[in-house]
C-alpha positions, -999 to +999 in steps of 0.1 A: +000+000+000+013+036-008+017+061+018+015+100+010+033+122+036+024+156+044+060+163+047+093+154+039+101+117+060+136+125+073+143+083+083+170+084+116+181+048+122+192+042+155+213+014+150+244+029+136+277+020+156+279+054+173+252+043+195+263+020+213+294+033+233+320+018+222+304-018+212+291-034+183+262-058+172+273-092+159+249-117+154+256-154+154+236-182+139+240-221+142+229-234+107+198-263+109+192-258+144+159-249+150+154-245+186+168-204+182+143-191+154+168-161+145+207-154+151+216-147+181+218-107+181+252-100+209+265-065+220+304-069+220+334-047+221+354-049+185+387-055+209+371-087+226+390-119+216+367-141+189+376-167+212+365-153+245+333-143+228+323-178+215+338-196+254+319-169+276+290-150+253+279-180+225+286-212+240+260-205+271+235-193+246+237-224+229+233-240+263+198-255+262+202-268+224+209-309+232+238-314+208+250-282+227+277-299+251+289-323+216+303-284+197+337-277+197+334-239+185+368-241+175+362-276+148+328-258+135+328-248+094+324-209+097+304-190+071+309-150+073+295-122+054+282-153+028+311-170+022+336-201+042+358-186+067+384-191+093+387-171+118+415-162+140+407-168+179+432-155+196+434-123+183+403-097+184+365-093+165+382-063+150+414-081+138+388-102+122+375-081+102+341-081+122+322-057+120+290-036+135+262-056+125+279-083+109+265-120+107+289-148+113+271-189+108+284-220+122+277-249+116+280-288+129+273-316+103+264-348+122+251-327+149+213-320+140+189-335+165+162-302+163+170-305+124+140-297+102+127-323+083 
């Protein structure tokens, strides 16, 4: 349906990187697990290891998934930004190349007990 405005529609998005002091949005997705119905949407610093960030932020999101305590986040296949990827974890988001609102998909073939048939 068209809308007419009355006036010019100025459009201020909210989400831009300067708003939020310092951190970022980086959202993280487990590919054919169906028990999280979107990616996980995380507020991070860009200097937080990748590494500390999946240990202490993803892995206890991932918690109550059952194949959960079977993931090695450091053996998963990677997909960022569309395309296969290794990341570095040891050194920081920023040092790999994340950034603000950046997806990053993991995923765990023989792993897929909430699978969609």
């Amino acid at each position: 349906m068209a809308v007419t405005s009355t006036k010019p529609y100025v459009a201020v998005p909210r989400d831009l990187v300067q708003n939020f002091n310092g951190k970022q949005i980086v959202y993280v997705c487990w590919d054919h697990h169906m028990l999280f119905a979107t990616p996980l949407m995380l507020v991070v610093e860009p200097g937080m290891l990748l590494g500390d960030m999946l240990e202490n932020v993803v892995k206890p999101l991932i918690g109550p998934d059952p194949d959960s305590a079977a993931v090695d986040l450091t053996q998963v296949a990677w997909m960022k930004s569309g395309q296969p990827w290794v990341p570095d974890l040891g050194v920081s988001l920023a040092a790999n190349g994340i950034v603000h609102k950046e997806q990053l998909r993991f995923s765990t073939p023989g792993l897929n007990s909430l699978l969609a048939a």
